[in-house]
N, C-alpha and C positions, 0 to 999 in steps of 0.2 A: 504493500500500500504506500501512498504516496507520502503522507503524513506519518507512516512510521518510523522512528527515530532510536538510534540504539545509544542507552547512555553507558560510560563507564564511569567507573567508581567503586569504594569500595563500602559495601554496603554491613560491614560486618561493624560499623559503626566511625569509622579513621575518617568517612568522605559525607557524611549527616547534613551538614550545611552544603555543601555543594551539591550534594544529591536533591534536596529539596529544592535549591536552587533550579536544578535541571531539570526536576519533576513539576515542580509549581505551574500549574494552566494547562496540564493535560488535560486529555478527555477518559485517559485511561492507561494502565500500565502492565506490562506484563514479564512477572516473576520470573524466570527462567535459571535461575541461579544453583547452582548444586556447589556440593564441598569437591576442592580439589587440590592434591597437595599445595599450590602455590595460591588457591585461593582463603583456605581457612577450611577447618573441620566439621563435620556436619550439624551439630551443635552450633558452630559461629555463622553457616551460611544458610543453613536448609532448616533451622529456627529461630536465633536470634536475629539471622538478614531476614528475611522475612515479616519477623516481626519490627524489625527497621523501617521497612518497606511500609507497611501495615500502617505504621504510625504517620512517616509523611503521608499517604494518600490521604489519610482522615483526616490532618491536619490542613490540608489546601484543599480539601474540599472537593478528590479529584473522583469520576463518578463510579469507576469501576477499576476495580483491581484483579488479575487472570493470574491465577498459580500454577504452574506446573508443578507435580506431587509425585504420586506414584500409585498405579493399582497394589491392592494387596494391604496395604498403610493401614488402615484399621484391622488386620486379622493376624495378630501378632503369633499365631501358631499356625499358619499357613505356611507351604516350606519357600514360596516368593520372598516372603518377610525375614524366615528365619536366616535363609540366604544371603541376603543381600545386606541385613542388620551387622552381617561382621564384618564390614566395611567402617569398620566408626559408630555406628550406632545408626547408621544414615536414616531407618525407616522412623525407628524413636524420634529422631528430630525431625523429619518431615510429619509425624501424626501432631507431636508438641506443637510446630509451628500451625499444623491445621488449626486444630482449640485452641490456641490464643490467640489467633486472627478472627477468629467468630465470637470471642466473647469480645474484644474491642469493638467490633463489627455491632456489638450487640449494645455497645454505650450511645445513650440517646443524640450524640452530636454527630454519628453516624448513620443518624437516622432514613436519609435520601440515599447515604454512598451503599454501593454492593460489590461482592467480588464474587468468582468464579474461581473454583477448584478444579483443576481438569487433573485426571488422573490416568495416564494411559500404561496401556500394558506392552509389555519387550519393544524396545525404539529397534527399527532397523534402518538400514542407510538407502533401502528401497527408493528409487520415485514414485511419487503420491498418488494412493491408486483415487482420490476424487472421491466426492459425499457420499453417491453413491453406496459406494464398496465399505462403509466406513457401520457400525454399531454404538450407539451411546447407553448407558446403562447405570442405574444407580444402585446404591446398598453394600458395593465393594464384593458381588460375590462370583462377579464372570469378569474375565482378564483376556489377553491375547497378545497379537502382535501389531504393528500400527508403526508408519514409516516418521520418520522425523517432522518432512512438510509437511503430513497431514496433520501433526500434529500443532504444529504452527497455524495452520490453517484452521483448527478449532477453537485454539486461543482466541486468535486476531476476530474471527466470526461469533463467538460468543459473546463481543463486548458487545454487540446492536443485540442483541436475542435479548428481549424482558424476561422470557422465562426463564434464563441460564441467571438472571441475578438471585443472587445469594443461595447457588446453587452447589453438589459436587458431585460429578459424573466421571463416568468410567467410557474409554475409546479405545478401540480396538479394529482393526480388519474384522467384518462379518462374519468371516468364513473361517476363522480363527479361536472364535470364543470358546472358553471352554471353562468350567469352574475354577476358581483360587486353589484346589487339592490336586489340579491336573494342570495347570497354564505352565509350568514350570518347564514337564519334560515336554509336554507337546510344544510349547517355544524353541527349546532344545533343537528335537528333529522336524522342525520344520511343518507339523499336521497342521493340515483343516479338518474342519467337521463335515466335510460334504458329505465323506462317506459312514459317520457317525454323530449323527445328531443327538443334541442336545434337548433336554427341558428348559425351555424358557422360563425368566426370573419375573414375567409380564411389565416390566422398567424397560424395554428396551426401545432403542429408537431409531430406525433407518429413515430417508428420506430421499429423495433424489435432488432436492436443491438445499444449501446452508438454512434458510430463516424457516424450513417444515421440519428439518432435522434437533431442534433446540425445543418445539412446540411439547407442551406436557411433561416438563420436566419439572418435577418435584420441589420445592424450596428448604433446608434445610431447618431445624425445628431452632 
């Protein structure tokens, strides 16, 4: 998009003032930040940056804030979580910084702003297979695989969707999804469901254009 804009800085608290500075008069912002050895550990970037983040938006008033998370994040004995947790603690801090951005979220001077939690399953380096091809789904209990663009692509398009405010959803390839106690090794080798179909979780959301694919989604309590 034309008006999208990448700021730097370092959000784990060193760059506050200038990030607000940068941030001040958006229409919206989008989290994208993970721990990395040179950027800070997951505790400094994937909860306290976050909640850095969290506090400029509400402070300048800005309308919508898009987090990239991770499926799996709330189901802490799932083997995605238990896996990926001995990285730092990374999934602890991306759940922590979930719940502490919805209870700010939830102080009355936040009252008009909302963010979006987007929460996709295994990134791969694929080209974007397009809305189409794409599953949205709530309650954190079907996972998959889902290419990078697309998932840019949900961010950037959930900031217009009313129903994605103060929303958290899961994204995935269609033909991918598969429960939180199996998305692991079927990520692994590669499966779709074609030839094994799944129970649906009735959350789910395909569409073939961006603004019908966001319709009916849930608002967080």
């Amino acid at each position: 998009p034309k008006n999208l804009n990448q700021i730097t800085g370092d959000i784990t608290g060193g760059s506050y003032k200038q990030l607000t500075s940068s941030l001040k008069g958006s229409n919206a912002v989008i989290f994208a930040a993970s721990a990395s050895k040179e950027g800070g550990s997951p505790a400094q970037v994937d909860r306290d940056g976050l909640i850095n983040i969290a506090k400029i938006c509400i402070e300048n008033k800005i309308p919508r804030l898009v987090v990239v998370s991770s499926g799996a994040v709330t189901k802490p004995f799932s083997p995605v979580y238990l896996f990926l947790n001995l990285f730092g603690g990374i999934m602890k801090a991306k759940i922590d910084g979930e719940n502490a951005i919805k209870k700010l979220y939830a102080n009355p001077d936040a009252k008009s702003l909302g963010y979006t939690i987007v929460r996709p399953g295994g990134l791969t380096e694929d080209p974007p297979k397009g809305v189409a091809e794409l599953e949205l789904n709530q309650g954190d209990d079907r996972s998959g695989r889902i290419s990078r663009w697309d998932v840019a692509s949900i961010c950037v398009e959930s900031i217009y969707a009313k129903d994605a405010f103060r929303t958290s959803l899961e994204c995935y390839n269609k033909d991918t999804a598969q429960p939180q106690a199996n998305v692991g090794l079927s990520n692994l080798f590669k499966r779709t469901n074609s030839n094994d179909p799944i129970a649906p979780t009735g959350k789910e959301r395909r569409a073939s254009s961006w603004s019908k694919l966001f319709e009916g989604l849930i608002a967080d309590n």
